[in-house]
N, C-alpha and C positions, 0 to 999 in steps of 0.2 A: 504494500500500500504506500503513494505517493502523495502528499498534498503539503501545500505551499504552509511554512510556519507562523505561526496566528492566526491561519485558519480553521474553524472546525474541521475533524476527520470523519469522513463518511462511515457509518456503523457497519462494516461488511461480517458478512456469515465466518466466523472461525478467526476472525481478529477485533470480534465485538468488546474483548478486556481491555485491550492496548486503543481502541479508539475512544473507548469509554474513560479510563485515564486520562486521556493527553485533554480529552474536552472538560472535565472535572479539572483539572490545572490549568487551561486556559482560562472556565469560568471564573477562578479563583483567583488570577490575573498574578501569578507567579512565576508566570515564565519572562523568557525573554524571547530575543532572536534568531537566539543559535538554531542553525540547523542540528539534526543529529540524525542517526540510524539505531533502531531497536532491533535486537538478536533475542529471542524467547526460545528456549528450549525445557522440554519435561523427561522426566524418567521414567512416565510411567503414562499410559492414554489417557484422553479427557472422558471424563465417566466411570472414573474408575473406583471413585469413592472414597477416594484418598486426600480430598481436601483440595484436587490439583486447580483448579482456578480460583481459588483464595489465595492458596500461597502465590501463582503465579501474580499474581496482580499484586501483594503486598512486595514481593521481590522485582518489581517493575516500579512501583510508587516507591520504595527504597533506592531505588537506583535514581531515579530524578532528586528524591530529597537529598541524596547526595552529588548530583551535578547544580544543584540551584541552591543547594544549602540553606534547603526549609526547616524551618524551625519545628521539626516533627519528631516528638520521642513517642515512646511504643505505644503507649496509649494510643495516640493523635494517627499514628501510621495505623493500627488496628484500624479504630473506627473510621479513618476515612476512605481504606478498604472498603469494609462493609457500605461506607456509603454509597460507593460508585457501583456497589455489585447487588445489591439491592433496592437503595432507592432510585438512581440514576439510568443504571440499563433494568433494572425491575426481572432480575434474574432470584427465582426461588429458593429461601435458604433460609442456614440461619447466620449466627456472627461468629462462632467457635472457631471454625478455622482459619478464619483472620486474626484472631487471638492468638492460635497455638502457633502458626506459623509467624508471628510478630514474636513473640516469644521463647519458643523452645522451650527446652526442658519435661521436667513431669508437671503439671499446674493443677488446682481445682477452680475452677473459674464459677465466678457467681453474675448473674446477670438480675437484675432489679427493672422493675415497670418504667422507671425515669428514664432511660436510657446508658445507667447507670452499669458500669463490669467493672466487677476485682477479680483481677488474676493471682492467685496467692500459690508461690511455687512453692513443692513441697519437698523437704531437706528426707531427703531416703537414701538408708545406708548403699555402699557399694554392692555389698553383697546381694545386698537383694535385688538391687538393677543389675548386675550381673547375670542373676538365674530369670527374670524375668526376660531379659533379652534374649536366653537361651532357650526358654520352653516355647514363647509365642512363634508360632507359627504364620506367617503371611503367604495367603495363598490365592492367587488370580485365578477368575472362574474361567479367563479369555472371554468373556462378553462386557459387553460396555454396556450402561442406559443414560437415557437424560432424566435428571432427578425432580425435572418439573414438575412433572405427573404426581408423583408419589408422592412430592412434598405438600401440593395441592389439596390433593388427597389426606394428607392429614387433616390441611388447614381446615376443609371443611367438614371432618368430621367432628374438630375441636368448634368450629363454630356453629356449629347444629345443634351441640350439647351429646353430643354421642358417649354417652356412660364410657364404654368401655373404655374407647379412644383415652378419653379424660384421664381415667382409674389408671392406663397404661402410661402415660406421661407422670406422673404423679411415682409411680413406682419406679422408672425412670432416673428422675431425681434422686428416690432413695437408693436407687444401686452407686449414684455416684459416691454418695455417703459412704457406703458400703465396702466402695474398690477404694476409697480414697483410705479407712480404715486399718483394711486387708493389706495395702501395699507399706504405711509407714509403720505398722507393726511389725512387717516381715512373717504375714498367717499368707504365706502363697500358696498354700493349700486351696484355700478359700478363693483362688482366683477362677478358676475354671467356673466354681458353680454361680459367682457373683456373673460372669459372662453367660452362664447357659440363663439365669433367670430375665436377665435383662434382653436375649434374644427372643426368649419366649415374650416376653412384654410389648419389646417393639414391634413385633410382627402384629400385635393387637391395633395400631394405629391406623394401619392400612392395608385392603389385602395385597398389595402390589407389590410389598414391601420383600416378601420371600415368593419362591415360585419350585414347582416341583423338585425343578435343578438344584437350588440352592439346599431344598429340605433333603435331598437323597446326600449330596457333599456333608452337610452339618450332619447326617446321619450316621456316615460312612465315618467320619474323624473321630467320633466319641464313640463307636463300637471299637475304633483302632486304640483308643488309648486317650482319648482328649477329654477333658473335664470340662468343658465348653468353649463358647467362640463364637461370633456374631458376623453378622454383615455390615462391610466397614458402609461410610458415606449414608445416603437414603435409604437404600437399599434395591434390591430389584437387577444386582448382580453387578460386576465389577470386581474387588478384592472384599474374602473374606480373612478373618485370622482366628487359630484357635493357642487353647492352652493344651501344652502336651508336657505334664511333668516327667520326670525322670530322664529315662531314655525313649517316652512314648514316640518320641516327636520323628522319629526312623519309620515305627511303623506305619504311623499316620501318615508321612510322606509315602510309601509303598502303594497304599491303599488309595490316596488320591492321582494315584497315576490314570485310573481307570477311566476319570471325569473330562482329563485331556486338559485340565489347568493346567497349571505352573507355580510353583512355591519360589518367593521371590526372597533375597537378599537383604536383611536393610539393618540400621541401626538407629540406636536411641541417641539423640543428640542433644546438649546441656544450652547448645547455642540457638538464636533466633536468624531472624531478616537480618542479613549481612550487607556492608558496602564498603569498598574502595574503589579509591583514585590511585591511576597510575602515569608518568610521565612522559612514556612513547607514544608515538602517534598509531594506532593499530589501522591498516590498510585495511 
């Protein structure tokens, strides 16, 4: 995408983040002159449930506030994330992932009716992020969805007054309590079934949320050895992760070979949104 600087960017299909951004900072009259070229790249597909266009867009708005040296610390970069990806392009969701990716680390984050977030990181021994990054498993179903649907789907079951929906958001909330618990005591026992409760819950929000595929995989891991495990993002497929104490976590990979995913790589990291400057010109 081409367009002259101080001018709006056209909203095209599959560069709706990056146009959405540059016209949120032009409205905000923070730019300047300079020309420049944006390079995005992900690790993982769009739809995967992994948070990938929040972070993308917080790691895009971090790269300006450090070329124009906006007055933006993580709070400010968080929400105004959130604000170009939902109120601006009116993209469905909620704000967490703009938080976690602004921040990093392990957090419990509390969100209040004012518009109000505390991110409150939480101090957990080595040891026990050691074994937790060891038993979770992260595993790709290889399908993608758009989370529209689904999130919609909630919203209107939450505003119709739909009992269960409600009961299931509600419950929700207390599994956070619960992991948040479980993990700074070091009862990682307790983590698999705090995951299997909370999957059963979220699938109450909406049916779209899991689908045969998904329920035969979540099947397959905890008859392999998994104490539970959920579907990351909305749901409706993209990555799931489960918990595989001990040495389960071998046979659960064996057993999910059948499904034709992919069990993915990754690590827990302490850090947030990153930026440098550097003083070559890169062609």
């Amino acid at each position: 995408m081409k367009f002259p600087v101080g001018e709006a960017a056209p909203l095209e299909k599959g560069l709706d983040l990056q146009a959405g951004l540059y016209n949120r900072l032009l409205k905000d009259s923070v730019l300047d002159n300079r020309g420049f070229r944006l390079t995005a790249s992900m690790d993982v597909p769009a739809g995967s449930g992994l948070g990938t266009s929040s972070t993308l867009m917080v790691a895009m708005l971090k790269a300006f506030t450090e070329m124009y040296n906006l007055p933006y610390g993580e709070y400010d970069l968080a929400h105004k994330a959130y604000e170009i990806e939902r109120l601006d392009l009116q993209l469905a969701g909620g704000r967490q992932d703009q938080y976690a990716a602004t921040f990093g680390g392990v957090n419990f984050m509390e969100f209040y009716k004012d518009d109000k977030v505390i991110v409150n990181p939480l101090r957990i021994k080595m040891e026990y992020l050691n074994e937790l990054e060891n038993n979770i498993l992260l595993y790709f179903t290889s399908t993608s969805r758009s989370s529209f649907e689904i999130i919609k789907k909630q919203q209107l079951n939450v505003s119709s007054n739909n009992l269960s929906s409600i009961k299931a958001m509600d419950q929700l909330k207390e599994q956070s309590r619960m992991m948040k618990e479980a993990i700074l005591k070091g009862q990682l026992n307790a983590i698999g079934e705090i995951l299997d409760f909370g999957f059963e819950r979220k699938k109450r929000m909406a049916e779209n949320i899991s689908n045969v595929l998904i329920d035969e995989i979540y099947d397959a891991a905890k008859k392999s050895g998994a104490t539970g495990g959920k579907i990351r993002g909305a749901g409706g497929g993209g990555f799931m992760f489960f918990y595989c104490p001990g040495t389960s976590k071998y046979q659960v990979i064996e057993k999910l070979k059948q499904f034709g995913g992919e069990v993915r790589n990754y690590n827990f990291t302490p850090l947030g949104a990153r930026s440098w400057k550097i003083n070559e010109i890169i062609q």
